[in-house]
C-alpha positions as CSV (number, residue, x, y, z in Angstrom):
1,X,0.0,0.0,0.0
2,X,1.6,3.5,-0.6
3,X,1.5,5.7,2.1
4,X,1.0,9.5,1.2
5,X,2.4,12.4,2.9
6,X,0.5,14.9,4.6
7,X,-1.6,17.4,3.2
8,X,0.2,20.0,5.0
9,X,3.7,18.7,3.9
10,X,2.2,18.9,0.3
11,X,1.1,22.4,1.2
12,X,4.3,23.3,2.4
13,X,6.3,22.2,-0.9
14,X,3.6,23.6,-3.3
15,X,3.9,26.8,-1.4
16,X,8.0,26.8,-1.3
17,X,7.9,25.4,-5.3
18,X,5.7,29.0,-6.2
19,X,8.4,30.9,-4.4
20,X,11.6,29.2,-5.8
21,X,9.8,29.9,-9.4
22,X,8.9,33.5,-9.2
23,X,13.1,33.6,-7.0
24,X,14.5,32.2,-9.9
25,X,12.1,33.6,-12.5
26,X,13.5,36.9,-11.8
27,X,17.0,36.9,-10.5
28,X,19.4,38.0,-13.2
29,X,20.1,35.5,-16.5
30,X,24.0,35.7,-15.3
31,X,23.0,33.7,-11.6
32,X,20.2,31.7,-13.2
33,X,21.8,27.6,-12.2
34,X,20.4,26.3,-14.3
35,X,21.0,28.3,-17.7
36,X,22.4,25.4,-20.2
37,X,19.2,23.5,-19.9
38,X,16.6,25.0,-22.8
39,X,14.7,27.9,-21.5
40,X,11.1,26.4,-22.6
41,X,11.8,22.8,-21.3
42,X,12.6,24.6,-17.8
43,X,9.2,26.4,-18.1
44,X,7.3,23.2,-19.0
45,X,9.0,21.4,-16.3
46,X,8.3,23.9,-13.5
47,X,4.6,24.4,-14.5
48,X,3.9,20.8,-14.7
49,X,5.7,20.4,-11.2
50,X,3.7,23.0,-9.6
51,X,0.1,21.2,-11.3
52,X,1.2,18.3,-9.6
53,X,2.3,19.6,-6.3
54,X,-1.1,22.1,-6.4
55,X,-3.7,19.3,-7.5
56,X,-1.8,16.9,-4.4
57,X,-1.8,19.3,-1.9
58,X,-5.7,20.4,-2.5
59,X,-7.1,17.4,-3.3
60,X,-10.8,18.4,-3.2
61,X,-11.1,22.9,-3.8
62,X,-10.5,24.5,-6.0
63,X,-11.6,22.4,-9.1
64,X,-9.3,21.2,-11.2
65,X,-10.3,23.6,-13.7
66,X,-9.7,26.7,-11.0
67,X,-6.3,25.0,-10.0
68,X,-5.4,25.3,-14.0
69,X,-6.0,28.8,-14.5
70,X,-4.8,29.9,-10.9
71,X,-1.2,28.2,-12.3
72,X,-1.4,30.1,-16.1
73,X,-2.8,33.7,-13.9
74,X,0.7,32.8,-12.1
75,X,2.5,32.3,-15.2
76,X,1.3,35.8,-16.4
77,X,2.3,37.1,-13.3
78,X,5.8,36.0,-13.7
79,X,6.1,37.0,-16.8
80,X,4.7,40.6,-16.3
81,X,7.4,41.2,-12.7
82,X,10.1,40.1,-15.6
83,X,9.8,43.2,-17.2
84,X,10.5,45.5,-14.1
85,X,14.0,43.6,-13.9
86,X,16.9,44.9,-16.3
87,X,17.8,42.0,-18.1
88,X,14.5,39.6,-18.4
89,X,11.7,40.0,-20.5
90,X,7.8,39.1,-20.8
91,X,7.9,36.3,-23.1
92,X,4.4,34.8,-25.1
93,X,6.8,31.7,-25.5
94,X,7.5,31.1,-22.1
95,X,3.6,31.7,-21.2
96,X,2.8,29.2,-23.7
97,X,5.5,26.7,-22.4
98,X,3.8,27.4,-18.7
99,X,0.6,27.1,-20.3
100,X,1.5,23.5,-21.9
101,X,3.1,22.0,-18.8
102,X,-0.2,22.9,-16.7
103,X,-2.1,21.2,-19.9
104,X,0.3,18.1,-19.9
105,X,-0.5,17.6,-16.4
106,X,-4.6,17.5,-16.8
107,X,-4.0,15.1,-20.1
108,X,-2.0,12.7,-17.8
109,X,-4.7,12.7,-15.0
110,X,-7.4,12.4,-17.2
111,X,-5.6,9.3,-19.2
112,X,-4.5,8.0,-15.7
113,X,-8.3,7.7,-14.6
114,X,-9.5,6.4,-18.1
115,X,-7.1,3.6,-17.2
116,X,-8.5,3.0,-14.0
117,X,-11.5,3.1,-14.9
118,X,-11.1,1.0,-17.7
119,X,-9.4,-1.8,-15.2
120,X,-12.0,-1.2,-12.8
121,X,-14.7,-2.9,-15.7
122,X,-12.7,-5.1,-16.5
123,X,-12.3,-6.6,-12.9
124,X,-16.3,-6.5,-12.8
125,X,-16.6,-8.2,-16.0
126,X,-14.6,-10.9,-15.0
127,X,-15.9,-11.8,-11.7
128,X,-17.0,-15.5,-12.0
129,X,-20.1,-16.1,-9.8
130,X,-19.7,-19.2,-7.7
131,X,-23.4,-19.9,-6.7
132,X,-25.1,-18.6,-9.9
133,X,-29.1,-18.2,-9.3
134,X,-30.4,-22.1,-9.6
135,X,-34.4,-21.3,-11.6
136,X,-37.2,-22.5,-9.3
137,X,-40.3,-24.6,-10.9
138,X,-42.6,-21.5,-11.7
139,X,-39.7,-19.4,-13.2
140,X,-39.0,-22.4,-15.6
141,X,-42.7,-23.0,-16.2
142,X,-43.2,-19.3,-17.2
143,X,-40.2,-19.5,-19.9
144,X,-41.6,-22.7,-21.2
145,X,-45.1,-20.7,-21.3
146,X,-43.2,-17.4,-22.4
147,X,-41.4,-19.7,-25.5
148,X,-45.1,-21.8,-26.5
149,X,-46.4,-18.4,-26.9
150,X,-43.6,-17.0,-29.5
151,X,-43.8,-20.4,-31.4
152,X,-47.6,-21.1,-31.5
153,X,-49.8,-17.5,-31.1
């Protein structure tokens, strides 16, 4: 059985993961740590991260829905406090990289519970019933009665 961790643990890293983005979202490109990796994958990875952390650590409000557009409303901000600093810049591309990591997220919940859902008819389907329903004498006499009837009106 997995064990999860607490909700307020989850809180607590969804929380720290918003302010380690917009920290390293708008230091200066010559401290960024992380600067060889492709700018767009970093975006994508960070949004998708944050989706995760966001839809754990609120399991039940906001909706999903909400929780998306909360994450791209975040993005924007980012992107618009770039443009105070003297060396970053608001960036459609990076929006849309945000954008697609929040989107990558909901497609891989929503194939995750087609999955279990489909696993979940399947076990149905193949339950075998061990004592199946033995016909009593006036059930069989009313098919026999039911099948004269469709033969001979």
């Amino acid at each position: 059985m997995v064990t999860r961790p607490p909700l307020s643990l989850l809180r607590i890293a969804f929380i720290t993961a918003l302010i380690v983005t917009m920290a390293l979202s708008l230091m200066p490109n010559a401290y960024d740590p992380i600067l060889s990796v492709w700018d767009k994958a970093k975006h994508f990875a960070a949004f998708f991260l944050l989706m995760a952390l966001f839809h754990k650590a609120w399991p039940n409000r906001p909706t999903f829905l909400k929780k998306c557009l909360l994450l791209v409303l975040y993005g924007l901000l980012v992107e618009s406090l770039q443009t105070l600093t003297p060396d970053r810049h608001f960036s459609l591309l990076d929006l849309l990289a945000n954008t697609t990591g929040i989107a990558a997220f909901a497609c891989a919940m929503r194939m995750k519970a087609l999955i279990s859902e489909k696993l979940s008819n399947g076990k149905k389907q193949n339950k075998v019933q061990v004592n199946p329903p033995v016909p009593n004498k006036e059930s069989i006499t009313d098919m026999e009665t039911a099948e004269q009837e469709r033969y001979h009106p």
